[in-house]
C-alpha positions as CSV (number, residue, x, y, z in Angstrom):
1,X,6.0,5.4,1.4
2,X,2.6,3.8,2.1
3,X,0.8,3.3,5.3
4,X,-0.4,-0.4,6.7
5,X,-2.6,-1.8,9.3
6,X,-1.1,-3.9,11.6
7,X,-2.4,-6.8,14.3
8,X,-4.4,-4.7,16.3
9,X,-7.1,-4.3,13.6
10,X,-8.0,-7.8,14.0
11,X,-11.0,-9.0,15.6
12,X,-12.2,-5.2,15.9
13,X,-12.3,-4.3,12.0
14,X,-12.9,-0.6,12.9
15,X,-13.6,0.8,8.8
16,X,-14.0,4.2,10.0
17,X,-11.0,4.1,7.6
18,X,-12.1,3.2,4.1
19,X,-14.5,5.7,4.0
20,X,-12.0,8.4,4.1
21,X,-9.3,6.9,1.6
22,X,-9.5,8.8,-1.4
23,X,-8.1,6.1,-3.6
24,X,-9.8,2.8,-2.3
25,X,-7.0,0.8,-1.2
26,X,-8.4,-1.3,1.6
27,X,-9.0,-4.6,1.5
28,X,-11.2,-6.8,3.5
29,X,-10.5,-9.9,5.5
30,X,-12.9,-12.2,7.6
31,X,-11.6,-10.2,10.8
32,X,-9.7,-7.9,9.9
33,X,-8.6,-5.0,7.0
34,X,-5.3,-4.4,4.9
35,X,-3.8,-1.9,2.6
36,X,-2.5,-2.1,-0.7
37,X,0.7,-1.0,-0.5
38,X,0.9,-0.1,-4.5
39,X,-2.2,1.4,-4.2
40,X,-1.7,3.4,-1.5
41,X,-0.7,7.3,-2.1
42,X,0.6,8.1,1.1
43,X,-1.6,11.0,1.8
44,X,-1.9,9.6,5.6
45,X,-6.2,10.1,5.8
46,X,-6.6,6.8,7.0
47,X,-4.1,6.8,9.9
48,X,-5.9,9.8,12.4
49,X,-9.6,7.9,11.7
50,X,-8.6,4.3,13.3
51,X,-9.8,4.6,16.2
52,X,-7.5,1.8,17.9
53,X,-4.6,3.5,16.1
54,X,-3.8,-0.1,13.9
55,X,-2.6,2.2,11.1
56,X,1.0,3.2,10.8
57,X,3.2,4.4,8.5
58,X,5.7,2.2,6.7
59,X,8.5,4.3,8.2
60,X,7.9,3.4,11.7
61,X,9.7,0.0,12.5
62,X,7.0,-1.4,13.6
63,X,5.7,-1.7,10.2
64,X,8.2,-4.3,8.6
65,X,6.1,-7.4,9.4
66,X,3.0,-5.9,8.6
67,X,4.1,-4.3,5.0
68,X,4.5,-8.2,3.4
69,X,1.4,-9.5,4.8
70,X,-0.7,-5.7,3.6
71,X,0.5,-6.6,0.2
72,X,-0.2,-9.8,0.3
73,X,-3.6,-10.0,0.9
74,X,-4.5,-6.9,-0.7
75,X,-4.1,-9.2,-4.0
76,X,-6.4,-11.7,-2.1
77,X,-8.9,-10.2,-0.3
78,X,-12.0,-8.3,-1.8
79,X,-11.9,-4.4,-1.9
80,X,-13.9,-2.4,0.6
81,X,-14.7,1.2,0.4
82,X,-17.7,1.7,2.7
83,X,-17.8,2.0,6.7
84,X,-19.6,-1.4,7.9
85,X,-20.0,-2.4,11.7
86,X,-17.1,-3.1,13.6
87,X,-16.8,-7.2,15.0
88,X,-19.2,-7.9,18.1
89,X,-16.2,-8.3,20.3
90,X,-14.7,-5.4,18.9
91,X,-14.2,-3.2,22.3
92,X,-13.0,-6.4,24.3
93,X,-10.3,-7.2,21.3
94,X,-8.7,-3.8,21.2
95,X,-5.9,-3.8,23.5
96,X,-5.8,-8.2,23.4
97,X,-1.9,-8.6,22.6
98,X,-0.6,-11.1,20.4
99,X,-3.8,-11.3,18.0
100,X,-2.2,-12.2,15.1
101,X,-0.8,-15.6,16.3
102,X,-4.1,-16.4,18.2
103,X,-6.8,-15.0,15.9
104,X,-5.7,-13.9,12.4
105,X,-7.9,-15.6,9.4
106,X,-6.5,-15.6,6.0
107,X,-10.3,-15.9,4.9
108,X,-11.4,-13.5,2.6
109,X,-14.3,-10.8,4.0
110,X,-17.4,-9.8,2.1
111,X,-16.1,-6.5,0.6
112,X,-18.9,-4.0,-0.6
């Protein structure tokens, strides 16, 4: 089992996250993060520190879109593994529905 971050993480980019993994598995896009899914150890850290609850489990059904893209750009993206500043629009993207067809960047981000 691993745990992913889904749609809602983009355009807010909360990393209150990272900094609690204890094996560095996030990765960072231009607006948003992901998990590596085979790096990821399940330990579930990550999941009570989002603070716009993007991270799930992969055993909630929600998760099955969101597992394929985690691992995908976890190969692309650089790693991150220190908190940074959420996005500027962060608060007024939170609960925005439908992000991922509107705003999602396959861009990389800067990493740390």
């Amino acid at each position: 089992m691993t745990f992913v971050v889904t749609d809602v993480c983009i355009k807010c980019k909360y990393t209150d996250c990272v900094e609690v993994c204890p094996v560095d598995c996030f990765y960072e896009g231009e607006n948003m993060l992901v998990i590596s899914p085979d790096e990821c150890i399940d330990c579930g850290v990550c999941e009570p520190e989002c603070p716009i609850d993007a991270i799930i489990p992969d055993s909630d059904p929600r998760a099955d879109k969101w597992l394929e893209l985690n691992r995908e750009y976890s190969a692309k993206w650089p790693n991150i593994t220190a908190t940074k500043e959420p996005m500027p629009d962060a608060d007024s993207m939170k609960d925005v529905e439908g992000k991922f067809e509107k705003h999602f960047s396959p861009e990389p981000g800067e990493g740390d």
